[in-house]
PDB file of N, CA, C and O in Angstrom:
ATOM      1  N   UNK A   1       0.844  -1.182   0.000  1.00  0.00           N
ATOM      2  CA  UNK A   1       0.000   0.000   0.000  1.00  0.00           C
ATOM      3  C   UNK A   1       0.886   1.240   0.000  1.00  0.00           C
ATOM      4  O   UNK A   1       1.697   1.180   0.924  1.00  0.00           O
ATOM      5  N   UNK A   2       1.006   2.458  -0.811  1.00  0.00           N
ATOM      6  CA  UNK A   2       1.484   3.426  -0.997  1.00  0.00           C
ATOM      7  C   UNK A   2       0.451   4.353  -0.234  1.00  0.00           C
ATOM      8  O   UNK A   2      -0.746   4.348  -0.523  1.00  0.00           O
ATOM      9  N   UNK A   3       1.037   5.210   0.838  1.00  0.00           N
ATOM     10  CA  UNK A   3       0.839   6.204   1.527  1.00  0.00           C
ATOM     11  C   UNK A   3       0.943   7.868   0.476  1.00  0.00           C
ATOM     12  O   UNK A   3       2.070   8.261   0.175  1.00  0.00           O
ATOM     13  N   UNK A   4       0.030   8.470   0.141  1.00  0.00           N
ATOM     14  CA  UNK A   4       0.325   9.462  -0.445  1.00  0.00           C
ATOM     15  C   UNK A   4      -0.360  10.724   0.316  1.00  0.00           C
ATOM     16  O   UNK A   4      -1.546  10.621   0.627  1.00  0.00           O
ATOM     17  N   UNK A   5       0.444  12.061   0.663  1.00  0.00           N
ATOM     18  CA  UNK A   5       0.112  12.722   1.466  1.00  0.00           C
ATOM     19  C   UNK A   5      -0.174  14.175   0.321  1.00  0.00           C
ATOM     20  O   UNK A   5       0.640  14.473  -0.553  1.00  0.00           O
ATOM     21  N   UNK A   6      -1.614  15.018   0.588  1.00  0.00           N
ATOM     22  CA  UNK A   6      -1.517  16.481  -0.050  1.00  0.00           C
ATOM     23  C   UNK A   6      -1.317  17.098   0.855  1.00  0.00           C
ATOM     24  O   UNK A   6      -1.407  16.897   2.066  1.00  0.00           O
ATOM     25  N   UNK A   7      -0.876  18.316  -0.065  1.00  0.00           N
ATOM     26  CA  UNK A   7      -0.381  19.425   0.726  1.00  0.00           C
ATOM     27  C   UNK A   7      -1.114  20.718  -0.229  1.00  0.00           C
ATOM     28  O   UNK A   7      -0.945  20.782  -1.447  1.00  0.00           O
ATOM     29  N   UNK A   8      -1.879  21.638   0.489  1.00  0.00           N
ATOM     30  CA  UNK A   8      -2.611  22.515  -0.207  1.00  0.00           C
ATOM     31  C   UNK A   8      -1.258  23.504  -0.695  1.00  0.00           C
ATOM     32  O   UNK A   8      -0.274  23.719   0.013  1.00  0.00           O
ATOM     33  N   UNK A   9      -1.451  23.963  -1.891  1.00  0.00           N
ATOM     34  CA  UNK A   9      -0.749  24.842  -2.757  1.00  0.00           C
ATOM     35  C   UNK A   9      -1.121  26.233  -1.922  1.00  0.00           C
ATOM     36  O   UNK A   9      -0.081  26.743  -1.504  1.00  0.00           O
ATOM     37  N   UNK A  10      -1.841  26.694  -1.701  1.00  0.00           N
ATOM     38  CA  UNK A  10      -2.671  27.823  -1.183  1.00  0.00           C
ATOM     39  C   UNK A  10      -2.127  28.155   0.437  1.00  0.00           C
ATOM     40  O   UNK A  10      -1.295  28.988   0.797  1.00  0.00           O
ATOM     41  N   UNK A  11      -2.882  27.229   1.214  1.00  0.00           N
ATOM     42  CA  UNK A  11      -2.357  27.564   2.463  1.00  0.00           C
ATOM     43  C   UNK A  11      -0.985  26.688   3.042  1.00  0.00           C
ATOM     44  O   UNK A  11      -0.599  26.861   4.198  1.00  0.00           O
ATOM     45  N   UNK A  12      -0.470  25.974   2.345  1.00  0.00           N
ATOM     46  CA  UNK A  12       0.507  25.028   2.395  1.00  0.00           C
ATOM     47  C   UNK A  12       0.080  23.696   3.708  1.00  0.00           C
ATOM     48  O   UNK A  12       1.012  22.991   4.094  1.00  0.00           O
ATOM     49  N   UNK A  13      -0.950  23.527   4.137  1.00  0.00           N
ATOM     50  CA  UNK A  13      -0.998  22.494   5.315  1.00  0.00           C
ATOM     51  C   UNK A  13      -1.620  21.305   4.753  1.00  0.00           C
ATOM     52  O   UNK A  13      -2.471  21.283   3.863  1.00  0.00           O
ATOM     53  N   UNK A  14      -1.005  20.128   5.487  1.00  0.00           N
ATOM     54  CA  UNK A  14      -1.598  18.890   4.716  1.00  0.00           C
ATOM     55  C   UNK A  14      -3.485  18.774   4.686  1.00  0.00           C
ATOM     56  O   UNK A  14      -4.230  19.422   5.421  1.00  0.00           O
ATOM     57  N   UNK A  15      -3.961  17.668   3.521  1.00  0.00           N
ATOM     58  CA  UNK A  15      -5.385  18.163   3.452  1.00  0.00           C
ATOM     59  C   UNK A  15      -5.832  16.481   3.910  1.00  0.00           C
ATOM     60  O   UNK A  15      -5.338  15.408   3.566  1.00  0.00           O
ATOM     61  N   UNK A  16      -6.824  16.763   4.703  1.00  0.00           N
ATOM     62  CA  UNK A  16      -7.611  15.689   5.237  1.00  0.00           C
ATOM     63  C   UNK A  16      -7.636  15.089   4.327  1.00  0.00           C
ATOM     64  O   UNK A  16      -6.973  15.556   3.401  1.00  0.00           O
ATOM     65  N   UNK A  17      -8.234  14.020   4.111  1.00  0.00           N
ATOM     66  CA  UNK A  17      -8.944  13.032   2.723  1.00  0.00           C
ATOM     67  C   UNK A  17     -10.467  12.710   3.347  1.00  0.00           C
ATOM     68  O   UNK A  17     -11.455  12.552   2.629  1.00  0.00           O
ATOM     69  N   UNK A  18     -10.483  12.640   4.843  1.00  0.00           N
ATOM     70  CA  UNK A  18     -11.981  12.004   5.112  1.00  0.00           C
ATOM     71  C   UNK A  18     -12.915  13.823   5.740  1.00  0.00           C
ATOM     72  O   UNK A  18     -13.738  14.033   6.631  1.00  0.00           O
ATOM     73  N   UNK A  19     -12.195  14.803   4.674  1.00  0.00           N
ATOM     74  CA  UNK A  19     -13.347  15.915   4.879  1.00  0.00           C
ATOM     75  C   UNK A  19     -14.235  16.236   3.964  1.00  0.00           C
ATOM     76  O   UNK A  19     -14.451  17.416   3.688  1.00  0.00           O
ATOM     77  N   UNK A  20     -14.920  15.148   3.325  1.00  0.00           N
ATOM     78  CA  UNK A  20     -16.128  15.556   2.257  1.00  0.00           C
ATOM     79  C   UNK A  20     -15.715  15.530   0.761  1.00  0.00           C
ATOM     80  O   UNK A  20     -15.840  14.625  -0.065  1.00  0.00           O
ATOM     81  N   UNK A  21     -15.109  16.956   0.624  1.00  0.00           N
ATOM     82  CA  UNK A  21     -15.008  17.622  -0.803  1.00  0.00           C
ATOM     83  C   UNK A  21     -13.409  17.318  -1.441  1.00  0.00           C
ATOM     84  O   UNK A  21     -13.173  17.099  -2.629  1.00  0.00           O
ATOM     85  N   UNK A  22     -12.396  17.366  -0.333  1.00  0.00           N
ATOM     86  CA  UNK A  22     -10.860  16.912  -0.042  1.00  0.00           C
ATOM     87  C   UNK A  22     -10.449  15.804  -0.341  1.00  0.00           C
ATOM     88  O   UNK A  22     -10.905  14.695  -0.065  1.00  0.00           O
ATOM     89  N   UNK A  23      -9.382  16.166  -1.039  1.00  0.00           N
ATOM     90  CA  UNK A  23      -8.679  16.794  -1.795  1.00  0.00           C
ATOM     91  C   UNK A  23      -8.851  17.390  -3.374  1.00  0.00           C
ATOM     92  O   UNK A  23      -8.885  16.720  -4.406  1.00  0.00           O
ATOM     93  N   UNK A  24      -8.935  18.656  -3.255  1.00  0.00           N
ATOM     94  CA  UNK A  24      -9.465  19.306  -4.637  1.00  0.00           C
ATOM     95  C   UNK A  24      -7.699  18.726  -5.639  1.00  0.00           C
ATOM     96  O   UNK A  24      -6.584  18.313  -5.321  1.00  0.00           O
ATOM     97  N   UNK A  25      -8.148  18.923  -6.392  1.00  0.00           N
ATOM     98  CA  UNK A  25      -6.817  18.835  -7.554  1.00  0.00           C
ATOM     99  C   UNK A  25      -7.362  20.234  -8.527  1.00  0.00           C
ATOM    100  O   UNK A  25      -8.518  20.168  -8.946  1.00  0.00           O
ATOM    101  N   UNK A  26      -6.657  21.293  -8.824  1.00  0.00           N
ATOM    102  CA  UNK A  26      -6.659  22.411 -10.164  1.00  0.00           C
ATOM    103  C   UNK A  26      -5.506  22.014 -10.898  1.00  0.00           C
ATOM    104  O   UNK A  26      -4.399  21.720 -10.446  1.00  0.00           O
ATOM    105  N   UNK A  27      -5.932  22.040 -12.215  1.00  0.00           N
ATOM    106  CA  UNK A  27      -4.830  22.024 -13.278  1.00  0.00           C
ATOM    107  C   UNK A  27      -4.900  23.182 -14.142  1.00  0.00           C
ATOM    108  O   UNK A  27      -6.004  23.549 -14.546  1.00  0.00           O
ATOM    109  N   UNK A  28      -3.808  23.823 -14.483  1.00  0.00           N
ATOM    110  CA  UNK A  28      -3.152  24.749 -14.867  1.00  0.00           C
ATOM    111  C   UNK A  28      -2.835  24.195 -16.243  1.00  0.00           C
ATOM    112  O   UNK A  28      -2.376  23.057 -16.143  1.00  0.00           O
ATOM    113  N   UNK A  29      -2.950  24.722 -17.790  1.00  0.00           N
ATOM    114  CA  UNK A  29      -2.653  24.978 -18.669  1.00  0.00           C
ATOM    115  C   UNK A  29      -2.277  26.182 -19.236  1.00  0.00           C
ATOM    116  O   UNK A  29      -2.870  27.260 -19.200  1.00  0.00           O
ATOM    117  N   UNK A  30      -0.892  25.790 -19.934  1.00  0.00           N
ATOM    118  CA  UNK A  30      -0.325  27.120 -20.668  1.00  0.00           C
ATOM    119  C   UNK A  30      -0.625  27.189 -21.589  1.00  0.00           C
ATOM    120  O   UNK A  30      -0.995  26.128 -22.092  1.00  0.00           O
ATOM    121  N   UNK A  31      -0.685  28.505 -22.496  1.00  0.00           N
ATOM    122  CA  UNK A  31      -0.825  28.641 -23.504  1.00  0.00           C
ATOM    123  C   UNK A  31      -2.021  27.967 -24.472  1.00  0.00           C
ATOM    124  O   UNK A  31      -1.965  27.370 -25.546  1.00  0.00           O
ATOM    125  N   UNK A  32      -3.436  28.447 -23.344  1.00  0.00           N
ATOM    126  CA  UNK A  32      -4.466  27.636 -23.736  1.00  0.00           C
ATOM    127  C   UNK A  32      -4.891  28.086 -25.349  1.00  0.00           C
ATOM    128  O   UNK A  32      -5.743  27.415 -25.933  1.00  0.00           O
ATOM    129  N   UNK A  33      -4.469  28.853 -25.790  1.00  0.00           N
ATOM    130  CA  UNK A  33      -5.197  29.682 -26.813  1.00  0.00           C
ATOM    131  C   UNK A  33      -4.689  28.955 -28.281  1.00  0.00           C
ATOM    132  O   UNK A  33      -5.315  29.071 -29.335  1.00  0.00           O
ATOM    133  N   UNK A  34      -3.165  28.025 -28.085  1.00  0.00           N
ATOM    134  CA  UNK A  34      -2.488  27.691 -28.738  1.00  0.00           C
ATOM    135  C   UNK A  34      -2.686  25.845 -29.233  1.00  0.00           C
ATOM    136  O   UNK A  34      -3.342  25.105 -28.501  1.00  0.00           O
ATOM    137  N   UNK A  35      -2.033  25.318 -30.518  1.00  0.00           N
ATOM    138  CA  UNK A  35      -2.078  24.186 -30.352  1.00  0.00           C
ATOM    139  C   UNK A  35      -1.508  23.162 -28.839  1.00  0.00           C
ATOM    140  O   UNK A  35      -0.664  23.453 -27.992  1.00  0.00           O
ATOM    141  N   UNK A  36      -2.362  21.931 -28.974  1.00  0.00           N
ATOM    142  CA  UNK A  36      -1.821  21.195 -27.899  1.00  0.00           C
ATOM    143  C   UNK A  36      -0.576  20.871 -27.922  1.00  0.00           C
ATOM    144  O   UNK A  36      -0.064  20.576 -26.842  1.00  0.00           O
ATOM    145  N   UNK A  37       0.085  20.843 -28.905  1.00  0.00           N
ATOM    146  CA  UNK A  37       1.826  20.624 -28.993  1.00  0.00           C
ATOM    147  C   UNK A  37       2.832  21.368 -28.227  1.00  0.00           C
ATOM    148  O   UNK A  37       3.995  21.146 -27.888  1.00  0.00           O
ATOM    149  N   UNK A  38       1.445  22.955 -27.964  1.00  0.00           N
ATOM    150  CA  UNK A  38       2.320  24.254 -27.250  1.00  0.00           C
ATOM    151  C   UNK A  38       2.289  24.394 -25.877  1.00  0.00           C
ATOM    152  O   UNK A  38       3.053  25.131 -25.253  1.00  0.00           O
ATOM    153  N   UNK A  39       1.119  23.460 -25.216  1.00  0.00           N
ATOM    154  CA  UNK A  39       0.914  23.820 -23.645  1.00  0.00           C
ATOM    155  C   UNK A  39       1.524  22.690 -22.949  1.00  0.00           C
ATOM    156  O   UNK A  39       1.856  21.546 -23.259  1.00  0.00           O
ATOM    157  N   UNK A  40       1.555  23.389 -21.935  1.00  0.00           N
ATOM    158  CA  UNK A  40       1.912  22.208 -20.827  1.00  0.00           C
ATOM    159  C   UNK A  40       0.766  22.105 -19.595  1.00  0.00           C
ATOM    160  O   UNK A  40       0.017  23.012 -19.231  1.00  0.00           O
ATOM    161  N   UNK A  41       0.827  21.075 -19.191  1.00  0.00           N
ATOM    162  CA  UNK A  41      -0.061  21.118 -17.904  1.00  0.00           C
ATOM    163  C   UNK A  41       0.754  20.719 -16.349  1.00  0.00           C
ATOM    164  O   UNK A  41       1.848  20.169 -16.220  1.00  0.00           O
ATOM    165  N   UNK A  42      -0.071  21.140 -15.395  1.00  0.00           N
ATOM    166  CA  UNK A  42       0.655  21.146 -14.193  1.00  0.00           C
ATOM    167  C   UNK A  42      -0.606  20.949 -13.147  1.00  0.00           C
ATOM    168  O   UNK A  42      -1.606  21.666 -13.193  1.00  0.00           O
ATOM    169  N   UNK A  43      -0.407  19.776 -12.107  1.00  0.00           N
ATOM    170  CA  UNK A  43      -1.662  20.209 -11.422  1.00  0.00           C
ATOM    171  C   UNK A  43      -1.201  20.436 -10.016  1.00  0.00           C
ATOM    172  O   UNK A  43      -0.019  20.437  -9.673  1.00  0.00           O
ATOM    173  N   UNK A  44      -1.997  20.584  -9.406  1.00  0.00           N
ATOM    174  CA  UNK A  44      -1.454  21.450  -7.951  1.00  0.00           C
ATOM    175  C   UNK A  44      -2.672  21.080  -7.066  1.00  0.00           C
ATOM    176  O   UNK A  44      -3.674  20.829  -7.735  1.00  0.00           O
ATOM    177  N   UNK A  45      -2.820  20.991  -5.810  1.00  0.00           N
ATOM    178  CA  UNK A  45      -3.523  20.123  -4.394  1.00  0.00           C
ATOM    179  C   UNK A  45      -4.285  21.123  -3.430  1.00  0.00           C
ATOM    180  O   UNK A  45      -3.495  21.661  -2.654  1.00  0.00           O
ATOM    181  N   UNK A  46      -5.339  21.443  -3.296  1.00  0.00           N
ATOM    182  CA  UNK A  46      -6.008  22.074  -2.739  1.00  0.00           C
ATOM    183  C   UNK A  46      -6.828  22.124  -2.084  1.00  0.00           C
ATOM    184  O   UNK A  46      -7.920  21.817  -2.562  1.00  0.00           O
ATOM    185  N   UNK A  47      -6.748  22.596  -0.429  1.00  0.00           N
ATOM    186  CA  UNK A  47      -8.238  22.081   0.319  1.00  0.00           C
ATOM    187  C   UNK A  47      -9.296  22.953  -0.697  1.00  0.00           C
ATOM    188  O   UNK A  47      -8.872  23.788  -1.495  1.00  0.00           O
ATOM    189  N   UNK A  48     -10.412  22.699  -0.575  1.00  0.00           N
ATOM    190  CA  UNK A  48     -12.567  23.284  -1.225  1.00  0.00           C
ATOM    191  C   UNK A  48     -12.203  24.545  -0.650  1.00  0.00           C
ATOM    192  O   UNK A  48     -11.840  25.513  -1.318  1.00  0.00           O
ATOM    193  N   UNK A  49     -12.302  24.521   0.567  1.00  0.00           N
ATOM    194  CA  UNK A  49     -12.345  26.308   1.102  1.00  0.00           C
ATOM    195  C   UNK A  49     -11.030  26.978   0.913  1.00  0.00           C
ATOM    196  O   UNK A  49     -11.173  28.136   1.307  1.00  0.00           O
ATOM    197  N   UNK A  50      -9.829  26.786   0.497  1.00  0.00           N
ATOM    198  CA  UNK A  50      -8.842  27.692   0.434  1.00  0.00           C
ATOM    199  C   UNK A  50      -9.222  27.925  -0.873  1.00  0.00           C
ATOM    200  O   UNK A  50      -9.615  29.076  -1.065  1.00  0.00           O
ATOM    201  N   UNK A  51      -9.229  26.986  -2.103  1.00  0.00           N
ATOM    202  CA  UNK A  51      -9.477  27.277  -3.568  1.00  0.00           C
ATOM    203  C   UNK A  51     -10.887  28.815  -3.680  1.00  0.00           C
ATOM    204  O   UNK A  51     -10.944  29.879  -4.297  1.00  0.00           O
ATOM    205  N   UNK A  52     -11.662  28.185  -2.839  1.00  0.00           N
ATOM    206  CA  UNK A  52     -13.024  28.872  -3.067  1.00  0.00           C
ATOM    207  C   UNK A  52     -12.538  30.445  -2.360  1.00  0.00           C
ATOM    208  O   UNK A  52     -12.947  31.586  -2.576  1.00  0.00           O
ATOM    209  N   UNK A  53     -11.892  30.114  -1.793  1.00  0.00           N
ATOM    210  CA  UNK A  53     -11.717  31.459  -0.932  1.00  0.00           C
ATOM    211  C   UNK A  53     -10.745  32.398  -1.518  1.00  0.00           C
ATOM    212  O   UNK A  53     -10.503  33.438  -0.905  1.00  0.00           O
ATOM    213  N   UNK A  54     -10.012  32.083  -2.924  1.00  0.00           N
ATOM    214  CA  UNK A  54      -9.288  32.961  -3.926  1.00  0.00           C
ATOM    215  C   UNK A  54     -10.250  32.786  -4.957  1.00  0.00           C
ATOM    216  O   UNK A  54      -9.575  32.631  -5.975  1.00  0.00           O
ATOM    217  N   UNK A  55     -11.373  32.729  -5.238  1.00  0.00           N
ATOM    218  CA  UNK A  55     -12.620  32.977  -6.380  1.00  0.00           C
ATOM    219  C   UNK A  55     -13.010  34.473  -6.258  1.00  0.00           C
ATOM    220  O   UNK A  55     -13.013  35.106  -5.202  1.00  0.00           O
ATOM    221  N   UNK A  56     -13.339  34.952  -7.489  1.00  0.00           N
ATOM    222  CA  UNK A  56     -14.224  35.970  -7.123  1.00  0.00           C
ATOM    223  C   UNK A  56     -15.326  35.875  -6.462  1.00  0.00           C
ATOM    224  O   UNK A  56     -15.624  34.684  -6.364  1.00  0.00           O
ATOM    225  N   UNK A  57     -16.310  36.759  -5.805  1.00  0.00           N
ATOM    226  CA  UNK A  57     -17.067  36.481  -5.058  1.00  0.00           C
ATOM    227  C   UNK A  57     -18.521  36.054  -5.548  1.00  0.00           C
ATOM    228  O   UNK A  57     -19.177  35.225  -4.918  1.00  0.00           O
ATOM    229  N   UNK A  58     -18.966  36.640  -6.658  1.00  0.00           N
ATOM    230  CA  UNK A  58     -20.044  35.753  -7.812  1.00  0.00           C
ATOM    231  C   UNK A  58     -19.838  34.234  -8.503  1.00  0.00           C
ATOM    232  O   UNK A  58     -20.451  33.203  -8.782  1.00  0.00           O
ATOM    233  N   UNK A  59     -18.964  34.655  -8.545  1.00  0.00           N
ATOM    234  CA  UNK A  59     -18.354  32.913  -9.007  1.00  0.00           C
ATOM    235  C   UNK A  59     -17.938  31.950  -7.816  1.00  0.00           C
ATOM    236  O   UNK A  59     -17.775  30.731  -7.865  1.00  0.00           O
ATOM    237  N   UNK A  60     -17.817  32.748  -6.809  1.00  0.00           N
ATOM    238  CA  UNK A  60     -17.521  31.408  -5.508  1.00  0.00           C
ATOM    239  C   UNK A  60     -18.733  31.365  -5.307  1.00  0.00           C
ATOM    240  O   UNK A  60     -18.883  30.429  -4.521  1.00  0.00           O
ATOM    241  N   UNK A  61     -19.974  31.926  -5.596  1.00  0.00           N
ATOM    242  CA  UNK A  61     -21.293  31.501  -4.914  1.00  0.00           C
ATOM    243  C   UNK A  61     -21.362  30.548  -5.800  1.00  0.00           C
ATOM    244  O   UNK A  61     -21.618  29.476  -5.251  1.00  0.00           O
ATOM    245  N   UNK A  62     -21.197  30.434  -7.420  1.00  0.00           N
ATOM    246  CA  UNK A  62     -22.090  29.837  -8.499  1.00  0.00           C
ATOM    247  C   UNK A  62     -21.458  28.142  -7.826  1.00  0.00           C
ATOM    248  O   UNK A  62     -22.043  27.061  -7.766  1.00  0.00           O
ATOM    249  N   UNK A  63     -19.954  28.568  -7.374  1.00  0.00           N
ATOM    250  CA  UNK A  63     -19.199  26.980  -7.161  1.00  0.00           C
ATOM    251  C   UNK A  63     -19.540  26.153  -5.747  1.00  0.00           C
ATOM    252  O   UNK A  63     -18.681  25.478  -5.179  1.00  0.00           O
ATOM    253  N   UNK A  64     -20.944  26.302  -5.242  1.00  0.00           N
ATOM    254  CA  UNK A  64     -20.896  25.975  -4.278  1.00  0.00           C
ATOM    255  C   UNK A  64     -21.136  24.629  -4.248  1.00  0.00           C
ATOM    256  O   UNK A  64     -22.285  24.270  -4.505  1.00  0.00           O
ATOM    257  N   UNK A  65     -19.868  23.364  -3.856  1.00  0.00           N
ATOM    258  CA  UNK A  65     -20.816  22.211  -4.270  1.00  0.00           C
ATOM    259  C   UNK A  65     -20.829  21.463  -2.540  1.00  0.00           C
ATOM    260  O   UNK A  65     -20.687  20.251  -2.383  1.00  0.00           O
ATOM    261  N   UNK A  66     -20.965  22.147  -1.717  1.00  0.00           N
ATOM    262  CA  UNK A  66     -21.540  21.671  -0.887  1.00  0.00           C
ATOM    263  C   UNK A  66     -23.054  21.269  -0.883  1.00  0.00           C
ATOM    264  O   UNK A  66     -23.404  20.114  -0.643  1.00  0.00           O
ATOM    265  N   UNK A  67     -23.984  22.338  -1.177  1.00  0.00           N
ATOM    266  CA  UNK A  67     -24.798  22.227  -1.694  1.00  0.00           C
ATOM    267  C   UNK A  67     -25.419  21.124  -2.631  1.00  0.00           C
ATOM    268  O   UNK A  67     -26.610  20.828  -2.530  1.00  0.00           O
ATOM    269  N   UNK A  68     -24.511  20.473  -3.623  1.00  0.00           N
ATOM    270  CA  UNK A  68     -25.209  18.929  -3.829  1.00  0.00           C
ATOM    271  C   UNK A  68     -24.798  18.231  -3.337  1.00  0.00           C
ATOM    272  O   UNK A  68     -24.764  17.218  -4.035  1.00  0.00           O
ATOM    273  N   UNK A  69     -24.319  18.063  -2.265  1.00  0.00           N
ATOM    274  CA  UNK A  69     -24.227  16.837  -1.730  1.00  0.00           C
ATOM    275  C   UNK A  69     -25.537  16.093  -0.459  1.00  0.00           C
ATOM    276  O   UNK A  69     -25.384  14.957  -0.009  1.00  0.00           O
TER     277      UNK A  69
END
């Protein structure tokens, strides 16, 4: 069994796994505008409320997915 630990990008502290929504994953693409030959991708580890909490504030309402659960 492989032990794998996140660590939020945002606030840097490790992220539960048994809190609901945790562990978010965002991926980052460059050069979205361009062929796929040109971007790269990168993804990065994030608790729900640190991500949500760098949203704008209309768009962190629209992302609420506490709410379906």
């Amino acid at each position: 069994m492989v032990l794998v630990n996140f660590e939020c990008c945002i606030c840097g502290k490790s992220i539960d796994r048994d809190s609901g929504l945790d562990p978010c994953a965002i991926s980052i693409y460059t050069n979205i505008d361009k062929d796929e030959s040109e971007q790269l991708e990168q993804i990065f580890f994030s608790h729900y409320r640190c991500f949500q909490g760098t949203l704008e504030s209309d768009l962190c309402a629209m992302m609420n997915l506490e709410d379906s659960n």
